[in-house]
C-alpha positions as a Markdown table, in Angstrom:
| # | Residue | x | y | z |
|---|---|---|---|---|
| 1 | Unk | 37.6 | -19.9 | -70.5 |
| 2 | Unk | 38.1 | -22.2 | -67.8 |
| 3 | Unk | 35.9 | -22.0 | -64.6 |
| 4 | Unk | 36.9 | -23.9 | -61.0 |
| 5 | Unk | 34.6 | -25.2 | -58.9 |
| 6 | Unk | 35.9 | -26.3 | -55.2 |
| 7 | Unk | 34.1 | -28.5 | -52.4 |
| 8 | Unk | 35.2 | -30.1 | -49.2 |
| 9 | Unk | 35.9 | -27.7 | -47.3 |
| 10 | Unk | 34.6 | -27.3 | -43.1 |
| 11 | Unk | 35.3 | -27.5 | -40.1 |
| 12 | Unk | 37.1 | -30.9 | -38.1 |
| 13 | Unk | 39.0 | -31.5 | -35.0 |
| 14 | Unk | 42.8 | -32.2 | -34.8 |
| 15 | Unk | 44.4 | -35.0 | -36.1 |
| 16 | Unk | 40.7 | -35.4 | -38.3 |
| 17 | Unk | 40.6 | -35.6 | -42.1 |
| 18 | Unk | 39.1 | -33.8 | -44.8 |
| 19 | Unk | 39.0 | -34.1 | -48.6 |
| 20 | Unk | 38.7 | -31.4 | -50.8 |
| 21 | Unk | 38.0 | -31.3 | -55.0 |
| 22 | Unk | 38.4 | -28.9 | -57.9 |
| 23 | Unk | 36.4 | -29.3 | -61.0 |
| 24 | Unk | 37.2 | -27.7 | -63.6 |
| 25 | Unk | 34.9 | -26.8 | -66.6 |
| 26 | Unk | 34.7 | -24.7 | -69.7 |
| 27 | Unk | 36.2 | -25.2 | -73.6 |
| 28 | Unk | 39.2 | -27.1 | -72.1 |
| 29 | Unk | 42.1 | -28.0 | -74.9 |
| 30 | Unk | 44.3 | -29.6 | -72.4 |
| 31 | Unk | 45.3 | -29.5 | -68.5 |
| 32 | Unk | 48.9 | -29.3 | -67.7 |
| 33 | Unk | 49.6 | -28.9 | -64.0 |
| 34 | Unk | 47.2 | -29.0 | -61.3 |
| 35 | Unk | 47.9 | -27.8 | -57.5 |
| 36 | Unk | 46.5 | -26.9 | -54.4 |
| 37 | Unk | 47.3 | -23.4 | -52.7 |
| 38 | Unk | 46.8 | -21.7 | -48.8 |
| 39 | Unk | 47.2 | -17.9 | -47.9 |
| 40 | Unk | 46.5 | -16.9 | -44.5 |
| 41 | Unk | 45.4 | -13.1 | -44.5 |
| 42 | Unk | 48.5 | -10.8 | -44.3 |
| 43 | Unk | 50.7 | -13.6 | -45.7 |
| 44 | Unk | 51.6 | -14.8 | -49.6 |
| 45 | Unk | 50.4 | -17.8 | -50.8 |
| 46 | Unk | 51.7 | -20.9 | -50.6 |
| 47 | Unk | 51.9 | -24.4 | -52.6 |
| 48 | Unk | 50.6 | -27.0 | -50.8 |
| 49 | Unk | 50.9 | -29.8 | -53.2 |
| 50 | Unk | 51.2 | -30.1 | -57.3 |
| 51 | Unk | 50.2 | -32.9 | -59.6 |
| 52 | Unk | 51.6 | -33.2 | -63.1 |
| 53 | Unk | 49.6 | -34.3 | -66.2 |
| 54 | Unk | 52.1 | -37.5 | -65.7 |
| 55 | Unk | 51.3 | -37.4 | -61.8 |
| 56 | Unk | 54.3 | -36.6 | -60.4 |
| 57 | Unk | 53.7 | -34.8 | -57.5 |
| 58 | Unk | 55.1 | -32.4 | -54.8 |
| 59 | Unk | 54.5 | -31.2 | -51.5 |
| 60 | Unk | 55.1 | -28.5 | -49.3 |
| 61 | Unk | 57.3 | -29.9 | -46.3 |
| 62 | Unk | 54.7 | -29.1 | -43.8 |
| 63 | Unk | 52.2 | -31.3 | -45.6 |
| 64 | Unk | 54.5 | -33.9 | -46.1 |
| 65 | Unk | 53.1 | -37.4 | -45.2 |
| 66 | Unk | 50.1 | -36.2 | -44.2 |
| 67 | Unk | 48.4 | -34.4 | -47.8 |
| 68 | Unk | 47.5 | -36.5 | -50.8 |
| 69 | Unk | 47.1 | -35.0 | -54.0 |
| 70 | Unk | 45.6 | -36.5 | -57.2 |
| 71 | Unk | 43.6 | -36.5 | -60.2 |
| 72 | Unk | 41.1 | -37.6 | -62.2 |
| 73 | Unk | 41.7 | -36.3 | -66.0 |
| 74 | Unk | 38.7 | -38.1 | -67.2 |
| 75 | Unk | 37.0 | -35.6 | -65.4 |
| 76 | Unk | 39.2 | -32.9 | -65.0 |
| 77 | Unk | 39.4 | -32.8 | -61.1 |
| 78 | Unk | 42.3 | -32.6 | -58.6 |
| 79 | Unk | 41.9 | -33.5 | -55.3 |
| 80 | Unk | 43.7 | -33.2 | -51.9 |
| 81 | Unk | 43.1 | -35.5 | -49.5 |
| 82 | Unk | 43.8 | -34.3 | -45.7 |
| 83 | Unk | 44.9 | -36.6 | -42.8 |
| 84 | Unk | 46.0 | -35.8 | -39.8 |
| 85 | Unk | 45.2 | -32.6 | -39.8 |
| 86 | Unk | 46.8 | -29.7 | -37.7 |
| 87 | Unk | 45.4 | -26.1 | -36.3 |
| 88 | Unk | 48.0 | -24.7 | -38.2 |
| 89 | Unk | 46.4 | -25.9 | -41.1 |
| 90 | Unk | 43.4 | -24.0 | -40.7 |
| 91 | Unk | 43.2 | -21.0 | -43.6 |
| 92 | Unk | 41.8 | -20.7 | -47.3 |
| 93 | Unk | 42.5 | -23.3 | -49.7 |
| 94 | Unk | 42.6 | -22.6 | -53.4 |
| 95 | Unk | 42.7 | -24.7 | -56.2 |
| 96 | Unk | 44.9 | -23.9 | -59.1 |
| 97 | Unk | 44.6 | -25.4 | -63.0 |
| 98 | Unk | 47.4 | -24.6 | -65.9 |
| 99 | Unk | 44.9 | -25.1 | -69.1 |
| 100 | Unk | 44.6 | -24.6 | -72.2 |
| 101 | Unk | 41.2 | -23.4 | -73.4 |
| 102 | Unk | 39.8 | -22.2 | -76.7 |
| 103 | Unk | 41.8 | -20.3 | -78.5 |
| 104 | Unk | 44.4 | -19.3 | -75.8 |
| 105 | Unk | 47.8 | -20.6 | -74.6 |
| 106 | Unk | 48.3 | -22.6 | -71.2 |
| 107 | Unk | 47.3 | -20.2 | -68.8 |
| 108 | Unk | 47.1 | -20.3 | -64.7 |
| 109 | Unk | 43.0 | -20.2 | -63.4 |
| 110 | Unk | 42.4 | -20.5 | -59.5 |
| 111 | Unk | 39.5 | -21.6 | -57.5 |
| 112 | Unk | 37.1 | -19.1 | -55.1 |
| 113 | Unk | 38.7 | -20.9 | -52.1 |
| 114 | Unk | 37.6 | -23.1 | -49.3 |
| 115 | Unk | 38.1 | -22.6 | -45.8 |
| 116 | Unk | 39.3 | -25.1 | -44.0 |
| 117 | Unk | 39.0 | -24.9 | -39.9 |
| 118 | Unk | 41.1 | -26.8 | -37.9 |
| 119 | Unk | 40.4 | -26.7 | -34.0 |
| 120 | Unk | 42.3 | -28.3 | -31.1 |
């Protein structure tokens, strides 16, 4: 199994910055894609931004130019960087990992989820 371990969340003012990481940990064969995801209570969640085992990346349009993704494989953590951040921003964060661990097929694994507060 494959366990996710989040950090960076908190509290900032607009137009502030925070950067959040996923570690992931466990009998890991190989890590395809690895995102970031939102979901404000009452609504589905989102993608905020993907990163591919090649690094291509993708963003949601509202994140655009403002969210970095990236990754580390070395030590199998994705991280989001947050600039410029927006009130509308503020919700859970969760980290998502496509792995392959032990004995079992590429599978989807999430985060517990970060809250991250934006105020104005």
């Amino acid at each position: 199994q494959v366990q996710l371990v989040e950090s960076g969340g908190g509290w900032v003012q607009a137009g502030g910055s925070l950067r959040l990481s996923c570690a992931a940990s466990g009998r890991i064969y190989s890590i395809n894609d690895m995102g970031w995801y939102r979901q404000t209570p009452g609504k589905r969640r989102e993608l905020v931004a993907v990163i591919t085992s090649r690094g291509s990346t993708n963003y949601a349009d509202s994140v655009k130019g403002r969210f970095t993704i990236s990754r580390d494989n070395a030590k199998n953590t994705v991280y989001l960087q947050m600039n410029s951040l927006k009130p509308e921003d503020t919700t859970v964060y969760y980290c998502n990992v496509r792995a392959a661990s032990g004995g079992s097929w590429y599978q989807d694994y999430w985060g517990q989820g970060t809250q991250v507060t934006v105020s104005s």
